[in-house]
C-alpha positions, 0 to 999 in steps of 0.5 A: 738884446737877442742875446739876453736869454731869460729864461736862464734866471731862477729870479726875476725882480720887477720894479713897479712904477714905469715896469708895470705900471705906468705910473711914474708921471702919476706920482709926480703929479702927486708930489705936486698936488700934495705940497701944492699949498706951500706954493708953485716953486717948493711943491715943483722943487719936490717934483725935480727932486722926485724925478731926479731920485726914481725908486727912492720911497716917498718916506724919504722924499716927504722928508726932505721937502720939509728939511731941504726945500721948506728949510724947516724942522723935522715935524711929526704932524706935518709930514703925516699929513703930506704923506696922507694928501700924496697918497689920497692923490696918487691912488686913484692914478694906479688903479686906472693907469697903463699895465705893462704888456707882456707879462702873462706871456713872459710868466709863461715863458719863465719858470723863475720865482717873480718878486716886486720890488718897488720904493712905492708904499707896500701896503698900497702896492699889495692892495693895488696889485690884489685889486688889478689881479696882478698879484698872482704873477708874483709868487716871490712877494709884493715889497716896497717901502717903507723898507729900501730897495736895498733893504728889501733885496739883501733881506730876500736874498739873506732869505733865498727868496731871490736865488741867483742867477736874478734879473732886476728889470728897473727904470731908473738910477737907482734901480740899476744902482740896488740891482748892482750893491746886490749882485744882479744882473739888470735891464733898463726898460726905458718907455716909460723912464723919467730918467731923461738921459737914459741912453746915455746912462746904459751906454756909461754904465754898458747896460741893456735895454728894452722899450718895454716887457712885450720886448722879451716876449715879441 
């Protein structure tokens, strides 16, 4: 890694859950205790499927609970409510989990713009991030869903909000995945990954990466 030179990208862009926050086990658990009354085996499935699509907004993962794994109708009533039991149960997790080290030093380091962009719920991550004095490091903006990794990106870069050169540092698939659609270069920060082939991955796809930020600061 001593080859990566950070201070050479105009944009750096975080991902939240397992970058900053340690909070990737904190939403599982979420997912659980929010379908939990539908039984152990769906409210588990839910889970595999969560940890199996990293990144991905819970939007999208609520949806496909109630299409997928309860094989039922699309309902209006029913997904509002399991959005409000999974964000009653996952709040209270991200204000008092793990911030990642590092990241006062590598603002310093860095003269690049700093943007979040997380599948985690932007209002929440804005109030979140304004409640744990995060939010003065990124100058950039605070993003996440209900709008896409995807959407987010090519709507900033269509912006010059992210110049290039840029840096996404993510944990999972698809953050790699949305870094590479977008044209940004990418490390995978692996301490607090769910993704459990994560070596094998970046060893496929030819990709550095770091336990951590204190890495690029140590």
């Amino acid at each position: 890694m001593s080859e990566l030179d950070i201070t050479q990208y105009q944009t750096l862009v975080f991902d939240c859950d397992g970058v900053i926050l340690n909070s990737n086990k904190i939403k599982s658990q979420a997912f659980y205790e929010a379908t939990k009354h539908f039984g152990h085996e769906p409210a588990q499935a839910l889970v595999n499927y969560h940890m199996h699509n990293g990144g991905i907004s819970r939007y999208a993962k609520v949806k496909y609970f109630i299409n997928e794994i309860l094989k039922q109708e699309f309902d209006e009533t029913l997904y509002q409510d399991l959005l409000a039991r999974f964000a009653q149960a996952v709040k209270g997790g991200l204000m008092t989990c793990d911030i990642a080290e590092g990241l006062p030093e590598l603002k310093t380091k860095t003269k690049s713009k700093w943007l979040v962009v997380s599948g985690g719920d932007q209002n929440e991550l804005s109030e979140i991030f304004a409640a744990r004095n995060l939010e003065k490091y990124f100058d950039g903006g605070i993003f996440g869903s209900p709008d896409s990794k995807d959407v987010i990106l090519d709507r900033e870069i269509s912006a010059k909000n992210i110049t290039r050169p840029a840096l996404f540092l993510g944990d999972s698939k698809y953050d790699y995945q949305a870094a590479s659609f977008a044209n940004l270069d990418f490390v995978f920060l692996n301490q607090w990954t769910e993704v459990e082939d994560w070596k094998e991955f970046c060893k496929t796809h030819d990709l550095k990466s770091l336990s951590s930020l204190q890495g690029f600061v140590a």
